[in-house]
C-alpha positions as CSV (number, residue, x, y, z in Angstrom):
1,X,-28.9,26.8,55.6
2,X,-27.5,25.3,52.1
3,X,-27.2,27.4,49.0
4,X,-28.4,25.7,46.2
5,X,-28.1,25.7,42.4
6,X,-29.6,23.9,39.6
7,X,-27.4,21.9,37.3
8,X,-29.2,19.9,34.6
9,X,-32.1,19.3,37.0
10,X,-30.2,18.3,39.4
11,X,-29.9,20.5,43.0
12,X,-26.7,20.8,43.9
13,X,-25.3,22.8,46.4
14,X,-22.6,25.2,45.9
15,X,-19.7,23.3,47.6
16,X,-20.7,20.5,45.1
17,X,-20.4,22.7,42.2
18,X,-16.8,24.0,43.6
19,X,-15.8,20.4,44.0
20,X,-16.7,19.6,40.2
21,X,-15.1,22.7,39.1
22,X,-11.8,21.5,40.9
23,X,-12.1,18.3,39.6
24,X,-12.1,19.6,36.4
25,X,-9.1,21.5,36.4
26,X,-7.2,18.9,38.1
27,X,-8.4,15.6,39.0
28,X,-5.6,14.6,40.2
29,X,-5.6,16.9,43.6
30,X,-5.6,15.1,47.3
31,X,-9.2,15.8,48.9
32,X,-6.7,17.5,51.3
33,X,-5.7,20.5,49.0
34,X,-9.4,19.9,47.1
35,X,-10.7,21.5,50.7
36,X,-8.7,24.3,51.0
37,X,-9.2,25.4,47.5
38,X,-13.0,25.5,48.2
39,X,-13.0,26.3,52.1
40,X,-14.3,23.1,53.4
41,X,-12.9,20.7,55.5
42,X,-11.0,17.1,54.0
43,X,-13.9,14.9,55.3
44,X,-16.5,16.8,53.4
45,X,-14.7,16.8,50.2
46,X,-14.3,12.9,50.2
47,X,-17.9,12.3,51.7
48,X,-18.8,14.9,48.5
49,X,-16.7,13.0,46.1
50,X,-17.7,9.6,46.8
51,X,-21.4,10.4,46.1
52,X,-20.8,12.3,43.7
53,X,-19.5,9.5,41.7
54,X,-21.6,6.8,43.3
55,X,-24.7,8.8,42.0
56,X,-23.4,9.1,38.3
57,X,-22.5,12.9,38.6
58,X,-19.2,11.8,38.2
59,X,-18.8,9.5,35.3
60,X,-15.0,9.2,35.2
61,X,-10.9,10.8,36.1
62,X,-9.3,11.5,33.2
63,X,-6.6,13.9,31.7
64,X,-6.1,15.8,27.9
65,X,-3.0,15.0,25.7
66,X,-1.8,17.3,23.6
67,X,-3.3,15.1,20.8
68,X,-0.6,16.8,17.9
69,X,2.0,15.0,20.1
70,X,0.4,11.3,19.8
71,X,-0.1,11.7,16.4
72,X,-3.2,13.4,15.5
73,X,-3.0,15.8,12.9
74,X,-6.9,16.5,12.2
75,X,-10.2,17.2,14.8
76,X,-13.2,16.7,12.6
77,X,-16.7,17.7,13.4
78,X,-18.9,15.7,11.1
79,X,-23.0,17.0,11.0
80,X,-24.9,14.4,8.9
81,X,-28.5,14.2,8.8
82,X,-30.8,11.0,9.2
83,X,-33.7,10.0,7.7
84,X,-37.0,10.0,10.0
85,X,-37.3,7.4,11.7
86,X,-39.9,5.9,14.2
87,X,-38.8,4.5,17.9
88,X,-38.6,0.7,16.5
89,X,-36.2,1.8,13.6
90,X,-34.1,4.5,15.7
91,X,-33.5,1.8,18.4
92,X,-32.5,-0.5,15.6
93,X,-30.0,2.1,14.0
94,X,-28.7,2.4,17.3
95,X,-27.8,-0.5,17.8
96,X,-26.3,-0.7,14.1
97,X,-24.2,1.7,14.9
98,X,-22.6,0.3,18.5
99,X,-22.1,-3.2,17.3
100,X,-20.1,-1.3,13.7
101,X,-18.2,0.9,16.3
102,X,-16.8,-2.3,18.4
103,X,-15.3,-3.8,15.1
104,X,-13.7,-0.4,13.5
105,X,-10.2,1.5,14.8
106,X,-11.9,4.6,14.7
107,X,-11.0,7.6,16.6
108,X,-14.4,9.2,17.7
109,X,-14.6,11.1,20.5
110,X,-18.4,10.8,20.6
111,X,-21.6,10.3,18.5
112,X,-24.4,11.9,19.4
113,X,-28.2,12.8,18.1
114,X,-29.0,16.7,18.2
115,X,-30.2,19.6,16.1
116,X,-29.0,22.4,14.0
117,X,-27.5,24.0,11.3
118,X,-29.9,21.6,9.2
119,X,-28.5,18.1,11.1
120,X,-29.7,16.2,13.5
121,X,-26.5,14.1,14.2
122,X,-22.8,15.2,15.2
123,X,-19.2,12.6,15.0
124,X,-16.3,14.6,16.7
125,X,-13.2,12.5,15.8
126,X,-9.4,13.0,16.1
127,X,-7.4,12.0,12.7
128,X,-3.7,10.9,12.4
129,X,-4.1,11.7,8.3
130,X,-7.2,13.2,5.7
131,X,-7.3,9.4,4.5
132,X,-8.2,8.4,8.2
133,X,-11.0,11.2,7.9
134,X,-12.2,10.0,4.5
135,X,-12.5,6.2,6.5
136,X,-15.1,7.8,8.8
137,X,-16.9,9.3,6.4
138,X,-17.2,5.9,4.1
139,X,-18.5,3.9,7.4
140,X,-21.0,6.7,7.9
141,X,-22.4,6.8,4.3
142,X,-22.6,2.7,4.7
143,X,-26.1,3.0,6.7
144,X,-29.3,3.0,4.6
145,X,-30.8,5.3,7.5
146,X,-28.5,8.7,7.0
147,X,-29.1,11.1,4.1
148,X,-25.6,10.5,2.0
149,X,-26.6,14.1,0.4
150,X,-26.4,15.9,3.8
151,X,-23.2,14.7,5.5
152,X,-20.7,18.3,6.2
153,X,-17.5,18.5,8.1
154,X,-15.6,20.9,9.7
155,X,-12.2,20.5,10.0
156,X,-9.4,21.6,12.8
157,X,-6.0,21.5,11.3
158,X,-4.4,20.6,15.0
159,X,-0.6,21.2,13.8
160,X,-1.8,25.1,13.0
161,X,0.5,27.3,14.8
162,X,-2.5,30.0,15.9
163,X,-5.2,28.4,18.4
164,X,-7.7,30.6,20.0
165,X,-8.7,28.3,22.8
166,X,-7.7,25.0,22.6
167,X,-10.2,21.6,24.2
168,X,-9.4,21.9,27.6
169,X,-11.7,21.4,31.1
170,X,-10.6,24.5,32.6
171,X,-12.8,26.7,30.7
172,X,-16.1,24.5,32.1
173,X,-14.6,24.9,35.2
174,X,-14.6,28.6,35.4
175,X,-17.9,28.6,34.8
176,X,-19.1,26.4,37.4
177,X,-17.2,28.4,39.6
178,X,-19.4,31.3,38.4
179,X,-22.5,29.7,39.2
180,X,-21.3,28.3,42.5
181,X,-20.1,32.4,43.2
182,X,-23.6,33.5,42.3
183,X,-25.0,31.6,45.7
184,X,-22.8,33.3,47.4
């Protein structure tokens, strides 16, 4: 009998979460060592793996730099707030926005609707300077659609010598390793 847990409406069973969780702590692993770290056998884990990204639950292998060391000096977390707008205009405005993006050397790591704090949209960017920063927030101020008067940032000064937890996938590992240990 399988164990099951729910991840963003999705079923998955608890050797799927481990295998995600592993994943995320080191992609890099052989399916080999992948099944001994979550008690399965080496077939499994690459029958699990291969569906797993065939069905989309795996987008993509990928690693974090220390981003200080290539040359980023500033994370910024921009909120800004849109103006309402119906389905017809908030397609169009979507589209605005991905055909700017193609053209611009800008370092977002994504740009995403939402809700909170008085915003409905968030840019996370990395920054090699504040006049890089300043860049992002002129191409953002450009579209007739977001509120110039309600654009805030908060800024991550990566070069500070005290971090408290810096972006890594290890952390969202460790919690799906909770979940899977809750089926248990």
């Amino acid at each position: 009998m399988f164990d099951y847990g729910i991840v963003e409406g999705f079923i998955m069973k608890k050797i799927e979460l481990k295998l995600i969780s592993e994943l995320l702590k080191d992609s890099r692993r052989s399916d080999r060592d992948l099944a001994k770290a979550i008690g399965t056998s080496q077939p499994t884990v690459t029958r699990t793996r291969r569906r797993l990204e065939k069905e989309g639950y795996i987008k993509e292998y990928t690693m974090i730099p220390d981003f200080t060391k290539i040359g980023y000096k500033i994370l910024a977390l921009t909120f800004a707030l849109s103006q309402a707008l119906n389905k017809e205009e908030a397609e169009r405005a979507k589209k605005l926005l991905a055909d700017s993006v193609k053209n611009k050397r800008f370092e977002f790591i994504m740009l995403e609707r939402g809700l909170g704090l008085g915003f409905d949209a968030v840019v996370i960017s990395l920054h090699e300077d504040y006049s890089s920063y300043l860049n992002v927030l002129k191409w953002l101020r450009q579209f007739e659609f977001v509120d110039v008067t309600k654009i805030d940032s908060f800024l991550v000064d990566l070069a500070d010598g005290v971090h408290y937890r810096p972006l890594t996938f290890s952390t969202l590992a460790k919690h799906l390793l909770l979940q899977a240990e809750k089926k248990e």
